[in-house]
C-alpha positions in Angstrom: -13.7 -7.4 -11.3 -15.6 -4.4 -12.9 -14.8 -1.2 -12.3 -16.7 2.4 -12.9 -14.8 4.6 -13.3 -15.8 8.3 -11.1 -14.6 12.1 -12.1 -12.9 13.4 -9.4 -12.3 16.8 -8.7 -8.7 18.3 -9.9 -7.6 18.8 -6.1 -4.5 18.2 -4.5 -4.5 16.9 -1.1 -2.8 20.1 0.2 -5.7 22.6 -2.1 -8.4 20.2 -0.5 -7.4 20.6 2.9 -6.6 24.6 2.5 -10.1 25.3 0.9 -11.6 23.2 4.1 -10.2 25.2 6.5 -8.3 22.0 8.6 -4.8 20.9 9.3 -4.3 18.0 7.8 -2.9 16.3 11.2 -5.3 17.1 13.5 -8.3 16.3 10.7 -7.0 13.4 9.4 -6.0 11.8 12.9 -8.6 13.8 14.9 -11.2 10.6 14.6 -14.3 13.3 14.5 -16.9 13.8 11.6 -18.9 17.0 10.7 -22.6 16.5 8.6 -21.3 18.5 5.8 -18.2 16.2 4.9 -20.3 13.4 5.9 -22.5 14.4 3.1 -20.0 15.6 0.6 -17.6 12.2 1.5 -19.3 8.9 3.0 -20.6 7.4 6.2 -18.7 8.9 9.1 -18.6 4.9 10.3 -15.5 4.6 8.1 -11.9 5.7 8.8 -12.2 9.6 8.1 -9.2 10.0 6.5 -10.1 7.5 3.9 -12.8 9.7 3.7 -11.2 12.6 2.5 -8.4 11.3 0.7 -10.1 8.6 -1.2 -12.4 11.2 -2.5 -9.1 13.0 -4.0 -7.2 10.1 -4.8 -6.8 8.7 -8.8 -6.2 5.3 -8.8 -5.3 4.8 -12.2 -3.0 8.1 -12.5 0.9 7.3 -12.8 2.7 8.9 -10.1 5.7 10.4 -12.5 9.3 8.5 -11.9 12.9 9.5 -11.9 15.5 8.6 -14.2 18.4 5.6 -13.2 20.6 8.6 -12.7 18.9 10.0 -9.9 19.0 6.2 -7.6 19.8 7.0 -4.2 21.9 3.9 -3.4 22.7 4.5 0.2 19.3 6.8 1.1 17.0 4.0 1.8 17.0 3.9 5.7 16.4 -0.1 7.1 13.9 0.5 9.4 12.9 -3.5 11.6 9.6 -3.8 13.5 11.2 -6.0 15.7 14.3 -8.2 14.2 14.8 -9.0 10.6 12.6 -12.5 10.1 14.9 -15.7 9.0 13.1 -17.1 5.7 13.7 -20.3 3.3 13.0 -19.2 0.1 12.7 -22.2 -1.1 10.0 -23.1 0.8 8.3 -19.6 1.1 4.5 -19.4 0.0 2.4 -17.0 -0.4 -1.2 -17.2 0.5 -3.7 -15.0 -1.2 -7.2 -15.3 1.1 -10.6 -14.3 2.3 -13.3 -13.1 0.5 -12.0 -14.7 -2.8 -13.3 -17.2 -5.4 -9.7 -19.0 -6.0 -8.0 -18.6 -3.1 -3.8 -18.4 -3.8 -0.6 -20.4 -2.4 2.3 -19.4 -4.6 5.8 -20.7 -4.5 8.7 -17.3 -5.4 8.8 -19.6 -8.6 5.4 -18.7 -9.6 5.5 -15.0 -8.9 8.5 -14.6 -10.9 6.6 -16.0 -13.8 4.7 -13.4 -13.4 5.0 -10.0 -16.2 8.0 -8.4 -14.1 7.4 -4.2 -13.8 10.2 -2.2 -12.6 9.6 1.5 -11.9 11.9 4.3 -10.0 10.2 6.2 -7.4 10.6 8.1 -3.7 10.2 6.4 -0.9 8.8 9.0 1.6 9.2 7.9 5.8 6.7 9.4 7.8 10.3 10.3 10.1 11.3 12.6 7.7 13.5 11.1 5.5 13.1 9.9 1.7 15.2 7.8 -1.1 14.7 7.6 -4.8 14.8 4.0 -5.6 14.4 1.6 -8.2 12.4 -1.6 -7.4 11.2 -4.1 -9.5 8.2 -7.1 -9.3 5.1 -7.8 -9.9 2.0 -5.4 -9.3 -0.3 -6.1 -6.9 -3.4 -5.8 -8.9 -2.5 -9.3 -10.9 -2.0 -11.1 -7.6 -5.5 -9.8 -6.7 -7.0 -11.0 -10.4 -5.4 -13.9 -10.0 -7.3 -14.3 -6.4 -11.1 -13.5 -7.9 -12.1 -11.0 -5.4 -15.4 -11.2 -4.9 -17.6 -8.0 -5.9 -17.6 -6.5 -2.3 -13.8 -6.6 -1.8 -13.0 -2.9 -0.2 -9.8 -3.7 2.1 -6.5 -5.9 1.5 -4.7 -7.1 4.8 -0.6 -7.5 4.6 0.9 -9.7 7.4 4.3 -10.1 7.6 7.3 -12.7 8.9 7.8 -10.9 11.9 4.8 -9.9 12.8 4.4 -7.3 11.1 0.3 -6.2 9.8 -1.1 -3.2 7.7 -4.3 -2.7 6.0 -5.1 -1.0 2.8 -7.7 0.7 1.0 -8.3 -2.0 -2.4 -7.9 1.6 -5.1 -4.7 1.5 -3.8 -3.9 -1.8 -3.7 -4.8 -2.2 -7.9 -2.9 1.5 -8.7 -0.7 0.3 -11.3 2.2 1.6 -9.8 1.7 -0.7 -6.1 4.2 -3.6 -6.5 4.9 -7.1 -4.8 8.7 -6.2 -5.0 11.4 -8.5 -4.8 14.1 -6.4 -7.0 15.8 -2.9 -5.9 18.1 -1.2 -8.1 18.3 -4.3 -10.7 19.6 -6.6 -8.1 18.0 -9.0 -5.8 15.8 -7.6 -3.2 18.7 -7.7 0.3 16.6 -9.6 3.4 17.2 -6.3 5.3 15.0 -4.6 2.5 11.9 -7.3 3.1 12.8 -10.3 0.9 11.7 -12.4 -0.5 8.7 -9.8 -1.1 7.4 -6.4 0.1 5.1 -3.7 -0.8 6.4 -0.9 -2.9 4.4 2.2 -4.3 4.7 5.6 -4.6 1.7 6.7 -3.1 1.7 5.9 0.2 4.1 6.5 3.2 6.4 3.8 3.8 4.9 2.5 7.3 2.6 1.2 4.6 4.6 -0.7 2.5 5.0 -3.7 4.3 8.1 -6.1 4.5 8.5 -10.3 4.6 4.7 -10.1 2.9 3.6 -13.7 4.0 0.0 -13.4 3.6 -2.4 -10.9 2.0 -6.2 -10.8 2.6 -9.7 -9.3 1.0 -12.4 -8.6 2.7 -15.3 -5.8 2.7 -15.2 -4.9 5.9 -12.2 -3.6 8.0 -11.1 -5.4 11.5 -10.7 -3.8 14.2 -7.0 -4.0 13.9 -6.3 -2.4 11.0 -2.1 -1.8 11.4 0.5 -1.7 13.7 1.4 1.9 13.7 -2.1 2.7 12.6 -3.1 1.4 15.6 -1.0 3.6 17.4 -2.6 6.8 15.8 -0.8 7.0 13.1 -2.7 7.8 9.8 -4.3 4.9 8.4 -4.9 6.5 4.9 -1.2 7.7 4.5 -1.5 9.0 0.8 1.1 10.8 -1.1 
């Protein structure tokens, strides 16, 4: 997949949203459109707060990490969507699907010949709480070349063991730093924590990051389901 890459302005989320005037709760989850940011940010028929944070966002910029010594070992909160999911990992797969040329069923065995990355970052919880913690895996983005996403790919889908679904924008699906993790802290990823594989990336909020990942899916268009909480109201965006 090609890539051009765009010179974004040198804005923080917070400068962007103090120059515009707006809160960034009751813009981002407001669900209404003006002609001016319309103009400036894409076609109001897309999520708005994709709108305006996509337009900040980098997606190739590290998000800087914390040294070993900083590991919050007991900080990471174990937050269940309904009850933790039983899984055979020996008989786990996961399928890689939709608008693909070589659509994916992978044993654990073949993702852990994958090129491992390990990288220590905060998880941030939309309830308030955050944890510095290492994981370790492999990063989205070689999943998705693996997959041969067709040229219109905009979205990737994340459903889950136990039910669980989330949607995400594809920039931040391929930021170097968004991992299919099935390490934390140098050990094995616990089943509590989302094994045999979850999302893990330090720039989004952790509703995002997806545990018991089962099944991931491009497409160019989003459903009208786009994520459990998002659903709800909450932001679907959820940058960092």
């Amino acid at each position: 997949m090609n890539f051009i890459r765009v010179n974004r302005p040198q804005l923080s989320r917070r400068q962007f949203l103090q120059i515009s005037g707006l809160s960034g709760t009751s813009f981002l989850l407001g669900g209404c459109g003006t002609p001016l940011f319309e103009d400036v940010i894409g076609k109001l028929s897309e999520p708005l707060n994709e709108k305006v944070e996509a337009f900040i966002f980098n997606p190739q910029k590290p998000v800087p990490e914390f040294s070993y010594k900083e590991i919050q070992p007991e900080a990471l909160i174990i937050n269940s969507f309904k009850s933790t999911p039983i899984i055979d990992q020996a008989k786990y797969r996961l399928i890689v699907n939709g608008e693909v040329n070589n659509p994916l069923n992978l044993s654990l065995a073949e993702i852990h010949s994958l090129p491992l990355n390990s990288m220590i970052i905060r998880h941030v919880c939309v309830e308030g709480w955050a944890a510095i913690v290492q994981w370790g895996g492999v990063r989205l983005q070689d999943i998705v070349a693996l997959a041969q996403p067709k040229a219109n790919v905009r979205y990737v889908y994340f459903q889950s063991a136990d039910g669980y679904y989330s949607s995400w924008d594809i920039a931040s699906s391929l930021h170097p730093q968004t991992l299919l993790a099935y390490q934390k802290n140098g050990e094995s990823l616990p089943i509590e924590n989302g094994a045999p594989l979850r999302l893990a990336s330090p720039i989004k909020l952790g509703y995002k990051q997806s545990k018991w990942i089962t099944q991931i899916t491009l497409v160019s268009q989003l459903f009208r389901f786009r994520g459990y909480w998002e659903d709800q109201g909450y932001e679907w965006f959820a940058g960092l």
